[in-house]
C-alpha positions, 0 to 999 in steps of 0.5 A, a space after each residue: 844092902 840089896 836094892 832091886 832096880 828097874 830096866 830101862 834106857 831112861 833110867 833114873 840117876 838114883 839108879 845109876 849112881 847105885 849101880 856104880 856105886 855097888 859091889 856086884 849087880 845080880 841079873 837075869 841075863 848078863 846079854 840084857 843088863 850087860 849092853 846097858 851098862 856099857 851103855 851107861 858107863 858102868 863097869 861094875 861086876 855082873 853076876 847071873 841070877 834067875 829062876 833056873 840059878 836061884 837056889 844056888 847063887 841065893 846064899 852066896 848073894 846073901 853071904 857078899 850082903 852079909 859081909 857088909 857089900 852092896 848087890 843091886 838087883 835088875 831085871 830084864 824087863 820092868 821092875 824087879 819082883 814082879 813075875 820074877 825069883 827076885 822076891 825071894 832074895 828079898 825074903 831071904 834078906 829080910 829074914 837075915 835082918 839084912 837092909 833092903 831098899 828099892 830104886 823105883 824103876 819101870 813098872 808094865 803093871 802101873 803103865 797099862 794100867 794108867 793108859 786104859 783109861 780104867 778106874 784105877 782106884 782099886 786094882 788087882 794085878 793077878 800076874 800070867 793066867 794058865 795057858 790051858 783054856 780050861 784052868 784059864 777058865 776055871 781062874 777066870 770064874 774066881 776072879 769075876 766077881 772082884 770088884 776091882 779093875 783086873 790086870 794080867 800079863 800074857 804071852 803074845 801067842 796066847 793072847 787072842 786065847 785068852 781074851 775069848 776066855 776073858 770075853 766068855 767067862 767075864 762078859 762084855 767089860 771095857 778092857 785094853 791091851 797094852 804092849 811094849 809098856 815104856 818101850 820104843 813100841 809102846 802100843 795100847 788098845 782099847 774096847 769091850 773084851 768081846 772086841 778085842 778078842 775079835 780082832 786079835 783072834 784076826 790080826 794073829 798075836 802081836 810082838 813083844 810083852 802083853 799086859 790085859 787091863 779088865 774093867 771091875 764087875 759091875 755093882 749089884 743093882 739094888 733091889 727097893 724094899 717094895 721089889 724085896 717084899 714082892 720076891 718075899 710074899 711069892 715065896 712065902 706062898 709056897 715055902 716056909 718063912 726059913 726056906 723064904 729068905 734062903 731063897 730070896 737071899 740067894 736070889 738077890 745076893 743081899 745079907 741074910 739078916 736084912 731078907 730075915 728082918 723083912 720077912 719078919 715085918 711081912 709076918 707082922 703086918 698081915 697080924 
């Protein structure tokens, strides 16, 4: 059975036992899960897997599962499958018909989010953006229009980039950085995304792992029939009834057919 588990000093006692429990754990870096399993007691083997190992050691982590072991796999920071190759192993497993099961461990996405004070209702985790202006850019304009709060990991060094992209492209939305998430250092700003970029583009980049909460764009304010009908009647002056409600329609952003049915009651009423 693989059970991917989350990273941290207070770990949870499922998660212990599990690790005491199987045949091997399979992490990022054994200079990272080493030091805490000693801490914790555990002497269970370690074996190596990360992004740069994965397609050599995949198979032979699915064949110890397949032999009826159990591997636990860790992270170095936060919960397993979140901006790491785990998922994969997972998949593979998956697909092997193997069991897969998950001791729910840290998470810098869940963290950040429930600390910025955002709406947490609806949310979209959009992992690292690019770390060229003009692709970070180019994403950001996909991204501005989801009506949910966005949340993405960066670099330190490249935060105060980012947030003056965020701010140009996105606008003036509430927003928060959040670093260290669950750590010793656990820090969190708040303000508009233009206030943020201010003062991370004059206090440098901060230390440590960076999540970005962003607000959701605001709603459409919806246009009255009265206002509706006026945007309808200028256009009508000068263009034909199909070229009327392709224009309004863009303008307003409302569904074709409802500016067509209005369109049509104008004509109407002036028989």
């Amino acid at each position: 059975m693989a059970t991917p588990i989350g990273h941290a000093d207070d770990i949870s006692r499922r998660a212990v036992e599990t690790l005491r429990s199987c045949a091997a754990i399979a992490c990022e870096d054994t200079r990272v899960t080493g030091p805490l399993m000693a801490r914790l007691g555990i002497g269970t083997p370690l074996i190596s897997y990360h992004e740069h190992n994965a397609e050599r050691m995949r198979p032979a982590i699915l064949a110890r599962l397949k032999s009826g072991e159990t591997v636990a796999l860790v992270s170095d920071a936060g919960t397993p499958l979140v901006s790491d190759p785990g998922y994969k192993l997972v998949r593979a497993a998956i697909a092997e018909g193997l069991p897969v099961t998950t001791v729910p461990g840290p998470s810098a996405v869940l963290a950040a989010l429930v600390l910025s004070g955002l709406p947490s209702d609806r949310f979209m985790f959009a992992g690292f953006l690019p770390p060229k202006s003009a692709a970070r850019q180019r994403e950001l304009r996909e991204l501005a229009a989801v009506g949910a709060t966005l949340i993405f990991f960066e670099s330190a060094n490249r935060l105060p980039a980012a947030l003056a992209d965020l701010a140009e492209i996105l606008g003036e939305r509430e927003a928060a950085v959040a670093r260290e998430m669950t750590k010793m250092f656990e820090e969190v700003r708040r303000g508009s995304l233009r206030e943020l970029a201010d003062h991370y583009g004059s206090s440098g980049a901060p230390k440590g792992e960076v999540a970005i909460v962003v607000g959701p764009a605001a709603a459409p304010t919806r246009l009255d029939d009265a206002e509706i009908d006026r945007l309808l009647a200028a256009a009508l002056k000068g263009e034909s009834l199909r070229d009327a409600v392709a224009s309004v329609t863009e303008a307003t952003g409302l569904p074709r057919r409802e500016i067509y049915g209005r369109a049509l009651q104008l004509a109407k009423d002036k028989e």
